[in-house]
C-alpha positions, -999 to +999 in steps of 0.1 A: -411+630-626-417+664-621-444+659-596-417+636-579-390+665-580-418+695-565-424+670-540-383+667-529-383+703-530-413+708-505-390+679-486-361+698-487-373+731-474-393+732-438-417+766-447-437+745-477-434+713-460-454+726-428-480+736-458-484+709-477-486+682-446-524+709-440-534+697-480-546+658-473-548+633-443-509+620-432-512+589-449-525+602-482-494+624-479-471+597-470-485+577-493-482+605-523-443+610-511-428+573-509-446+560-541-429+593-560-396+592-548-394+552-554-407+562-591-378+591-584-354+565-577-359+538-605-363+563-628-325+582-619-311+543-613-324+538-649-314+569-669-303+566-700-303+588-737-302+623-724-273+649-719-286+648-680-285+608-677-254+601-662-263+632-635-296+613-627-277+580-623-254+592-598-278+605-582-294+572-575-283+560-544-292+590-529-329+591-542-331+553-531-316+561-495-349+583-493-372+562-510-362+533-484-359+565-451-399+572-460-407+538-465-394+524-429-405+553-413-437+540-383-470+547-402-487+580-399-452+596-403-448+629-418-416+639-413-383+621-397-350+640-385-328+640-412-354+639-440-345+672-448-311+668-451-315+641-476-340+662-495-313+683-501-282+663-510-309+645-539-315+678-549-275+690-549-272+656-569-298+662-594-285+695-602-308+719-580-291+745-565-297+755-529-320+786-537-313+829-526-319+821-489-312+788-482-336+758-478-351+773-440-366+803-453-375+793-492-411+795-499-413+786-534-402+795-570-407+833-585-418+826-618-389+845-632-368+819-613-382+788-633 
């Protein structure tokens, strides 16, 4: 799952998203995003045994809204207005706090910030 939550992060914030759609062909990259954020989505829907279960589960329905946006998105998609915004209320849900900045200019994790 944590490939699956790096991968909403790059979603959520425009400045690593331009980068990371340079690393593979479009489809391999929409390929790589929908399959992890259905995995993201089934996983949260199912959630159970942990202190952050019940966070993950309400969270659901906003992974799956994403999971379903990327999936009906016209092939050779990379990005869809709005898919940003979503990015960012699944990361609100899950417990990820906008970062020092904002979303528009973050560039990634310090190390001390991890």
């Amino acid at each position: 799952m944590a490939e699956a939550l790096n991968l909403l992060t790059v979603l959520a914030a425009p400045r690593l998203y331009a980068r990371w759609c340079t690393q593979a062909p479009p489809e391999e990259l929409r390929t790589a995003l929908q399959s992890r954020m259905a995995a993201l989505a089934a996983f949260c829907a199912g959630a159970w045994g942990s202190p952050d279960a019940e966070r993950f589960r309400s969270a659901a329905p906003k992974v799956q809204t994403l999971a379903e946006s990327l999936a009906g998105a016209p092939p050779g998609r990379l990005m869809d207005s709005g898919w940003n915004a979503q990015a960012r209320e699944c990361l609100g849900a899950l417990g990820i706090p906008t970062p020092p900045g904002g979303w528009e200019a973050f560039e990634g994790w310090s190390a001390s910030s991890e």
